[in-house]
C-alpha positions as CSV (number, residue, x, y, z in Angstrom):
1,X,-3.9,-30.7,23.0
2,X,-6.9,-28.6,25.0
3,X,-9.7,-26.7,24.2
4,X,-10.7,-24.7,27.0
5,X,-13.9,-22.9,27.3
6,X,-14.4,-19.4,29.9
7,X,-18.0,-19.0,31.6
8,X,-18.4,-16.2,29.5
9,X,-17.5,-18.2,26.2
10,X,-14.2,-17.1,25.9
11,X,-12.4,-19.9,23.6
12,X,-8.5,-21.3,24.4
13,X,-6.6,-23.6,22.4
14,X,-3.8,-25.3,23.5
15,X,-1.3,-27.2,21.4
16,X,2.1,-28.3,23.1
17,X,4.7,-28.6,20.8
18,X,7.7,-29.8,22.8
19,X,11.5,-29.2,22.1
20,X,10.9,-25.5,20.9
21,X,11.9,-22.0,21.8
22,X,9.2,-20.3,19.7
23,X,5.8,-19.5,20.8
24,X,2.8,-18.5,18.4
25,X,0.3,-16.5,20.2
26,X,-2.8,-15.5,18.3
27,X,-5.7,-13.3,18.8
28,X,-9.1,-14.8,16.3
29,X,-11.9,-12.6,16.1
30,X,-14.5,-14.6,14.3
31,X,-15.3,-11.7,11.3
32,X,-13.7,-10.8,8.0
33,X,-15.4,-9.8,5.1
34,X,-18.4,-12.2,6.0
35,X,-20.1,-9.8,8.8
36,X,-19.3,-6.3,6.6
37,X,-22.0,-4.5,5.4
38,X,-22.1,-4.0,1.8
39,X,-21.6,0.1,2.7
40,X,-18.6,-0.9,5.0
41,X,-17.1,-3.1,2.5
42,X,-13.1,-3.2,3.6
43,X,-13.6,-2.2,7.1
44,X,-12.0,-5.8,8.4
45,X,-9.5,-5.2,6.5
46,X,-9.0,-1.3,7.9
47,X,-9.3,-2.8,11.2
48,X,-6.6,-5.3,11.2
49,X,-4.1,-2.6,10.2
50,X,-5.2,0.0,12.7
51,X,-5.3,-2.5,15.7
52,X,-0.9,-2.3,15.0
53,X,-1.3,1.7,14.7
54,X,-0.9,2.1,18.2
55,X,-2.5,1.6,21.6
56,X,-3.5,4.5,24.5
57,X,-0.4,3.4,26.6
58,X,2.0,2.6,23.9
59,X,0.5,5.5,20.8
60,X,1.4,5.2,17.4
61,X,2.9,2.3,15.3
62,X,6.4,3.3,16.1
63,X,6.5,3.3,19.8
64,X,4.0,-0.3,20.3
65,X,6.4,-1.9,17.4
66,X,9.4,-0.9,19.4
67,X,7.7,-2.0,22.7
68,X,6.9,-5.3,21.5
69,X,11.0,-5.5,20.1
70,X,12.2,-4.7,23.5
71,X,10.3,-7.4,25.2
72,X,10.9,-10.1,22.7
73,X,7.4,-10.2,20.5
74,X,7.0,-10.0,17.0
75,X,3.7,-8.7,16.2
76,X,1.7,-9.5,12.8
77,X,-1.7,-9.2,11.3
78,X,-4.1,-11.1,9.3
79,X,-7.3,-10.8,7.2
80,X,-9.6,-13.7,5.6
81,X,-13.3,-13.9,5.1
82,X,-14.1,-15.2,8.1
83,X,-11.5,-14.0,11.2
84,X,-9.3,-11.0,12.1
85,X,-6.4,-12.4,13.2
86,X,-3.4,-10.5,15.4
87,X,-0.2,-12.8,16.1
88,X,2.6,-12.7,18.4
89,X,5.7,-14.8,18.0
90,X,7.7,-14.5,21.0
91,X,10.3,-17.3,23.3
92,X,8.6,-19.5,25.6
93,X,10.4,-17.3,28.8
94,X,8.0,-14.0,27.2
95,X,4.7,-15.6,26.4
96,X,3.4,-13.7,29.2
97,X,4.4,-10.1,28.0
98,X,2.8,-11.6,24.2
99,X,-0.6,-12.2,25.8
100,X,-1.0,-8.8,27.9
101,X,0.0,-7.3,24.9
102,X,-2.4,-9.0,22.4
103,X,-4.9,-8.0,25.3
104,X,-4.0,-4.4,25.4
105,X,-4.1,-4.2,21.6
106,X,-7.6,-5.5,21.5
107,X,-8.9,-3.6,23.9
108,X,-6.9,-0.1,24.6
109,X,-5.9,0.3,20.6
110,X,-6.0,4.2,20.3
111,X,-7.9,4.3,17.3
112,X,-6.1,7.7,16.1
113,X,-7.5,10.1,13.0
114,X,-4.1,10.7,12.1
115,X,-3.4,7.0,11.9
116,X,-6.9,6.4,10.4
117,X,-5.6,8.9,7.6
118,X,-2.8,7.0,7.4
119,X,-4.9,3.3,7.0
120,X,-6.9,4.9,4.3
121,X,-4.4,6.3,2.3
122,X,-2.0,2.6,2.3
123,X,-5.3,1.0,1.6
124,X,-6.2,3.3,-1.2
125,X,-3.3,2.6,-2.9
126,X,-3.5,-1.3,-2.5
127,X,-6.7,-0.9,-3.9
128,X,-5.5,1.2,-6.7
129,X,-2.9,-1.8,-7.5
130,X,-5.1,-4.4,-7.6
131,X,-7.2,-2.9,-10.2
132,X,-5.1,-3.7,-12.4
133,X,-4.4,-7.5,-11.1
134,X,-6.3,-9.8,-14.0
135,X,-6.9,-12.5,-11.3
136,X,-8.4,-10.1,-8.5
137,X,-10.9,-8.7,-10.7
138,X,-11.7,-12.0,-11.8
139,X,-11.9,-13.3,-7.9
140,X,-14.3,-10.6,-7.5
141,X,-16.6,-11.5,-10.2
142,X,-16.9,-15.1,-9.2
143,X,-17.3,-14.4,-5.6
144,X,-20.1,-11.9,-6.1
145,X,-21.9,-14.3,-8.2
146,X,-21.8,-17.3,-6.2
147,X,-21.9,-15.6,-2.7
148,X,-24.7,-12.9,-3.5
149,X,-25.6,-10.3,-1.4
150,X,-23.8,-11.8,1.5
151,X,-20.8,-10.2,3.2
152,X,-18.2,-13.3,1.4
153,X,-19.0,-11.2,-2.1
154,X,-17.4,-8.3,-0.4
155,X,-14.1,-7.3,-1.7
156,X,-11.0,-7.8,0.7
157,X,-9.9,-4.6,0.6
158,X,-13.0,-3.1,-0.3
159,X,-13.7,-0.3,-3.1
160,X,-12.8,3.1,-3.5
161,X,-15.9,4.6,-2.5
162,X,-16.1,3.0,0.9
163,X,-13.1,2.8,1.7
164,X,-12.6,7.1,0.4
165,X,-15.3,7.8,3.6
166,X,-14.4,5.6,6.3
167,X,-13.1,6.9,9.9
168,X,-10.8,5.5,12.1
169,X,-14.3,6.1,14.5
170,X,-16.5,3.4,12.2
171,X,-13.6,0.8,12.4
172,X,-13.7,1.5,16.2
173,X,-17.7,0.8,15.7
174,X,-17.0,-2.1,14.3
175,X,-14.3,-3.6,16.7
176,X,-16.7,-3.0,19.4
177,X,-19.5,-5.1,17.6
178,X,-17.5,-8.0,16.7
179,X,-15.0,-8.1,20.2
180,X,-17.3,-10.2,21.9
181,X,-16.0,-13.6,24.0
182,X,-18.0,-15.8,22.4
183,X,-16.6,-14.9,18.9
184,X,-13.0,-14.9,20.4
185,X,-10.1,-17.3,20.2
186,X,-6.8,-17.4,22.1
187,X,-4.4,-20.1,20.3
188,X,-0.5,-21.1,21.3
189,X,1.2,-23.2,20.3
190,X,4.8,-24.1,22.0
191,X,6.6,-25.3,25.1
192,X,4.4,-23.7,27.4
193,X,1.9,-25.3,30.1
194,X,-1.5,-25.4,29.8
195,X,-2.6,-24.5,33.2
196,X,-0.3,-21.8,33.3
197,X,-1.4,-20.1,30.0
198,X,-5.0,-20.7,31.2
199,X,-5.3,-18.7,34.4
200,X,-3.2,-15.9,32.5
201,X,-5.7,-15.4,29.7
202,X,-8.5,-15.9,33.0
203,X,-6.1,-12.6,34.9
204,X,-5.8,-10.9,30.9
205,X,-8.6,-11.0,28.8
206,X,-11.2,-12.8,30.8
207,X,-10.9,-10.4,33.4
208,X,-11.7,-7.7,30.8
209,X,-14.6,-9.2,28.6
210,X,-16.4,-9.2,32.5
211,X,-17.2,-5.5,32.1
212,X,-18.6,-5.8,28.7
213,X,-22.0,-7.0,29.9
214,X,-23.7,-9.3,27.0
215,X,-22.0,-10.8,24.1
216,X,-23.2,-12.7,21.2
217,X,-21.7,-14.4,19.1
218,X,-21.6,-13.8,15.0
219,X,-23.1,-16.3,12.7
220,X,-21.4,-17.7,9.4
221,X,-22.7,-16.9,6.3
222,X,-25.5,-19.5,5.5
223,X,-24.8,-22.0,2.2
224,X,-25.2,-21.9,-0.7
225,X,-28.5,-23.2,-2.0
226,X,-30.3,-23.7,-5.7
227,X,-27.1,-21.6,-7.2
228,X,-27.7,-21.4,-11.3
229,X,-24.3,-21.2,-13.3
230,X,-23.9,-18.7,-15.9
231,X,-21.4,-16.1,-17.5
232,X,-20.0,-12.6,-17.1
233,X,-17.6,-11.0,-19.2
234,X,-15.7,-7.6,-19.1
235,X,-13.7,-6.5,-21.8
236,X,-10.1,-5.6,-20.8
237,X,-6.9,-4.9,-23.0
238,X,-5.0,-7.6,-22.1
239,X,-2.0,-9.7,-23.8
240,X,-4.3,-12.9,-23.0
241,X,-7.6,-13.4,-21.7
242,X,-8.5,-14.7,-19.1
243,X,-10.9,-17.0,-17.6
244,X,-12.2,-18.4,-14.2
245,X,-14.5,-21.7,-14.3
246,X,-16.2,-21.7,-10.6
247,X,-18.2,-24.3,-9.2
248,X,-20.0,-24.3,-5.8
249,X,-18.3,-26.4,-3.5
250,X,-18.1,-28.1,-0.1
251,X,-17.5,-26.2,3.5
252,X,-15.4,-26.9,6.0
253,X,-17.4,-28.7,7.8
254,X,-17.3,-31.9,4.8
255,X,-16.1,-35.1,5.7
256,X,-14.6,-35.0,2.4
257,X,-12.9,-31.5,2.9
258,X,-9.3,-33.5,2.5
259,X,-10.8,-35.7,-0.2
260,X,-10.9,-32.7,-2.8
261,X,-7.5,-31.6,-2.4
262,X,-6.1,-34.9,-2.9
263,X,-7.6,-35.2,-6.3
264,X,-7.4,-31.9,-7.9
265,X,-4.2,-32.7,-9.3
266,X,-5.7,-35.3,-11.2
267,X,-8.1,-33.2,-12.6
268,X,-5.7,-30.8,-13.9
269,X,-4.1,-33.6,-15.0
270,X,-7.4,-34.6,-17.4
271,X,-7.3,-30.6,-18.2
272,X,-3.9,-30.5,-20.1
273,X,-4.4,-33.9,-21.5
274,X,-7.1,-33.0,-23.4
275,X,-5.0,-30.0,-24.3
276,X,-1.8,-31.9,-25.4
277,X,-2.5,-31.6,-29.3
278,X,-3.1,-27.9,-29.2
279,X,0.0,-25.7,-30.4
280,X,-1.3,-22.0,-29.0
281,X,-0.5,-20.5,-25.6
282,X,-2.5,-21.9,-22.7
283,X,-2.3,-22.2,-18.5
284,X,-4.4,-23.1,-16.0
285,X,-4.4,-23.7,-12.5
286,X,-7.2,-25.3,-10.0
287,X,-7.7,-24.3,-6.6
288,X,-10.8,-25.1,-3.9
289,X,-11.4,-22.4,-0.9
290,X,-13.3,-23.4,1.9
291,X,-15.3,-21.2,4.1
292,X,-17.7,-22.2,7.0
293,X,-20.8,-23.3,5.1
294,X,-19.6,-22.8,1.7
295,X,-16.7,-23.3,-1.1
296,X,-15.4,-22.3,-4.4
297,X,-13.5,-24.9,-7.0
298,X,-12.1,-22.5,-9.3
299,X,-10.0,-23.4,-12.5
300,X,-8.2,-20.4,-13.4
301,X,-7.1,-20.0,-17.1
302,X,-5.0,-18.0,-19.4
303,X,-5.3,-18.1,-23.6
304,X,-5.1,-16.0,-26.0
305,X,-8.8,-14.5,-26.9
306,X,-8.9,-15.6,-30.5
307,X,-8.6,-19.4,-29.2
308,X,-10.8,-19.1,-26.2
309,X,-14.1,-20.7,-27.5
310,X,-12.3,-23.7,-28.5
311,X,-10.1,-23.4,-25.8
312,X,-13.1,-23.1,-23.3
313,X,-14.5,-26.6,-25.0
314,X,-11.7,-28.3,-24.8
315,X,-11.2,-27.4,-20.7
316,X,-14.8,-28.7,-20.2
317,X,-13.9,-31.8,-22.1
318,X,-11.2,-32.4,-19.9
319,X,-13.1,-31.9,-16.8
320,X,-16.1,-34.2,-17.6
321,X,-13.8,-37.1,-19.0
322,X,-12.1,-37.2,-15.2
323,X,-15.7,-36.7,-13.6
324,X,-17.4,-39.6,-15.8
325,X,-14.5,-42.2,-15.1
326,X,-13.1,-44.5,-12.6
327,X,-10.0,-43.0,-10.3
328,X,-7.0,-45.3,-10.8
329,X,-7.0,-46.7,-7.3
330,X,-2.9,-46.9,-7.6
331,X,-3.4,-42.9,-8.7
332,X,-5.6,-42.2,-5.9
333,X,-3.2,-43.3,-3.1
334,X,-0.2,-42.0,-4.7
335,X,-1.9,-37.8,-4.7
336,X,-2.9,-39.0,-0.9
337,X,0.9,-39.8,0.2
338,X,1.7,-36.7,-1.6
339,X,-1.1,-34.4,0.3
340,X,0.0,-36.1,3.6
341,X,3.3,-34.4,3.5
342,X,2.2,-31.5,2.4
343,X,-0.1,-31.4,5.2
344,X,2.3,-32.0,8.0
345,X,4.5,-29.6,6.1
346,X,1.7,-26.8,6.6
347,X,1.4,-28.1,10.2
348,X,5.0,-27.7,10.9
349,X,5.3,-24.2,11.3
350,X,3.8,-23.0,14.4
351,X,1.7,-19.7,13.0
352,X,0.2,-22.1,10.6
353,X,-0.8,-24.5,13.3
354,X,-2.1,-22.2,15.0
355,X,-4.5,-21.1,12.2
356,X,-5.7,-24.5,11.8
357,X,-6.6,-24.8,15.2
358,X,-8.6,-21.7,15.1
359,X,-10.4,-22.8,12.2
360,X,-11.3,-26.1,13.7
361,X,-12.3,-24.5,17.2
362,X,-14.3,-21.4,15.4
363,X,-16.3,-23.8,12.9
364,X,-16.1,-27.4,14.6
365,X,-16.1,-26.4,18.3
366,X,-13.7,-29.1,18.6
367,X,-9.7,-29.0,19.4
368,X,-7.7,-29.5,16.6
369,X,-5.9,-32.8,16.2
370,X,-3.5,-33.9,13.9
371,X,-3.2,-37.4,14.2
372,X,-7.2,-37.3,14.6
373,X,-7.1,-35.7,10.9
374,X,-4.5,-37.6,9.2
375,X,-6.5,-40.5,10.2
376,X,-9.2,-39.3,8.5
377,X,-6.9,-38.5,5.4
378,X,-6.0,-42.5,5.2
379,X,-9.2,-43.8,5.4
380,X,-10.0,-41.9,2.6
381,X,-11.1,-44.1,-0.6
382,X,-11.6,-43.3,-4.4
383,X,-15.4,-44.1,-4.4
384,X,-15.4,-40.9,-1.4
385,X,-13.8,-38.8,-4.2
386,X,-16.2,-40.1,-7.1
387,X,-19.0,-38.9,-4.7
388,X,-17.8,-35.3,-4.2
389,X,-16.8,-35.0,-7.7
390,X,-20.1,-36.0,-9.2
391,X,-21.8,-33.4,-7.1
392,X,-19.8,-30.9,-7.7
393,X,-19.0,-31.1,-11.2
394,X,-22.6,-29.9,-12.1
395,X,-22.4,-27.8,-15.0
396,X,-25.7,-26.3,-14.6
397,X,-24.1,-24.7,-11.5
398,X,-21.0,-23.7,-13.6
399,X,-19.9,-20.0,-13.5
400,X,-17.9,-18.4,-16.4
401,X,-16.1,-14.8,-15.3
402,X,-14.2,-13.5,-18.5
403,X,-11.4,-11.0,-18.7
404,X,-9.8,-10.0,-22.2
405,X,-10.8,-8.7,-25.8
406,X,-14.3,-9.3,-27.1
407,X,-15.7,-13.0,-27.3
408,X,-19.1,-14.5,-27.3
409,X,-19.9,-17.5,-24.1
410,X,-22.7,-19.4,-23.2
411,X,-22.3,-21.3,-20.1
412,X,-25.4,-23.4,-20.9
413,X,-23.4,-24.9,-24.1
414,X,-21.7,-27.2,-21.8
415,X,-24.9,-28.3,-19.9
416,X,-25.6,-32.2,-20.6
């Protein structure tokens, strides 16, 4: 496994995966939704779909699609909150025509207004869609509460209103602020020599970032401090309401990043108990999102609104009888055996690897390695996830978003 780092801060990452045919190439553009203005909300996401609309040598999506097909690469996008991301699978014998390709989409894409007027209109009509998604609205509330006037509260596809008035010209605006070396990663994985794929992104995309004179690099957005919990409701015609319980949470960069997903389970686990008894409809699910310097623990709910104050109770209960008692060590060990192959599951595919290099490069400056990390996963005890759980599960920090039919909350009910 190598990291390799150009003069001009140009980031490589190597990983060798023997015995295979398929090669993951991908371009990481350190960006998303965190360095968007809140008046170009959805602009990352505008950009990731025109940077496959076509490039000066090869215009329109048709022709660079069919380009790539003839030699052998499969091209794809991606879009989080923190990285652009533009992948080519190819065979080990092409991985040179997937690079200069990556490289001639990142910095010869034609940036069209016909295709521009095409971007807007698919993204209108995602935008459209999702309106009506119960959990996306709810997402939205909870990440513009806990993120605040930073760029992570930003919709992923934006809103309406910015998205109706952007230009294929502002998203090239923006790909030339954010395509800078120092906020760039190249990451294979495959059969492929290290050396070899080195001096080829030196000949590719080295070779062009020389020209571009000085680069800086973009900062993460900074964490989370002195957050106060609280509640927001919006009434919605629904069949069941619905509720998100959001927690600031660790980043990334926590030693106990693995910790947390080995025990959620468990705390679902307390969740239903304390629901067992009850004979109305009810669902939840928990999930924790890391960002750089950030997280969100969210427990995502469903009940029917004339329940939901008991309902709500009951949830907490459940969350504060795991939080105030000892982890069955023998419970403990079992969720880590389970998150172990889980984890080497994720790390099998080779798109997937990739990704998890590029996180660990981007925010860790470090090269990604698995055994290194599922060391770190074994040493893992229950007093590590007492820790994180106690400082997390701080109800004063709590965040209630609400989606359904009238009903009356009061985060600070719950507060000890």
């Amino acid at each position: 496994m190598a990291l390799k780092i150009y003069p001009n801060g140009l980031r490589l990452s190597v990983i060798p995966k023997k015995d295979t045919r398929l090669v993951s190439v991908v371009l990481s553009i350190t960006s998303g939704t965190q360095s968007e203005k809140n008046y170009e909300a959805g602009v990352s996401e505008f950009l990731s779909r025109m940077l496959l609309m076509g490039t000066k040598e090869h215009p329109g999506a048709a022709l660079l699609g069919d380009y790539a097909k003839a030699n052998g690469v499969v091209l794809s996008r991606d879009n989080t909150a923190e990285n652009i991301m533009i992948s080519a699978s190819t065979t080990t014998s092409n991985i040179d025509k997937a690079i200069d390709l990556l490289c001639e989409i990142a910095f010869d894409s034609e940036f069209s207004v016909s295709s521009g007027d095409i971007v807007r209109n698919s993204l209108l009509s995602d935008i459209y869609k999702l309106q009506e998604n119960p959990s996306y609205l709810l997402d939205k509330m909870v990440n513009q509460a806990l993120f605040y006037r930073t760029g992570l509260a930003n919709a992923k596809f934006g809103t309406v209103t910015t998205i109706s008035r952007m230009t294929s010209g502002d998203c090239q605006n923006f790909m030339n602020r954010i395509l800078t070396p120092k906020n760039c990663i190249i990451a294979v994985v495959g059969d492929v020599d290290a050396d070899e794929v080195y001096e080829k992104v030196m000949k590719t995309f080295y070779s062009k970032f020389i020209d571009g004179g000085d680069y800086k690099k973009l900062k993460f957005v900074a964490p989370i401090e002195d957050f106060m919990g609280g509640e927001r409701t919006k009434n919605k015609k629904l069949n069941q309401s619905r509720m998100v319980l959001a927690f600031p949470s660790i980043s990334y960069k926590s030693n106990y990043r693995h910790v947390l997903n080995i025990v959620l389970p468990l705390v679902l686990k307390s969740i239903k108990a304390n629901l067992a008894e009850t004979s109305y409809f009810h669902s939840e699910n928990i999930s924790n999102t890391y960002y750089a310097n950030n997280g969100k623990l969210t427990i995502e709910t469903m009940v029917d609104y004339e329940k939901t104050k008991e309902y709500l109770d009951k949830v907490v209960e459940g969350i504060k009888n795991f939080a105030s008692s000892n982890i069955a060590e023998n419970e403990f060990e079992i969720e880590k055996n389970a998150y172990i192959i889980k984890y080497l599951q994720e790390n099998e595919n080779s798109y997937d690897l990739n990704k998890a290099a590029i996180k660990e490069v981007a925010i860790n400056k470090q090269s990604y390695n698995i055994s290194s990390e599922l060391m770190k996963i074994e040493l893992l005890k229950t007093k590590d996830a007492t820790k994180v759980l106690n400082d997390i599960f701080d109800f004063s920090k709590m965040y209630i978003a609400y989606l359904g039919s009238p009903v009356e909350l009061d985060s600070l009910d719950y507060i000890d």
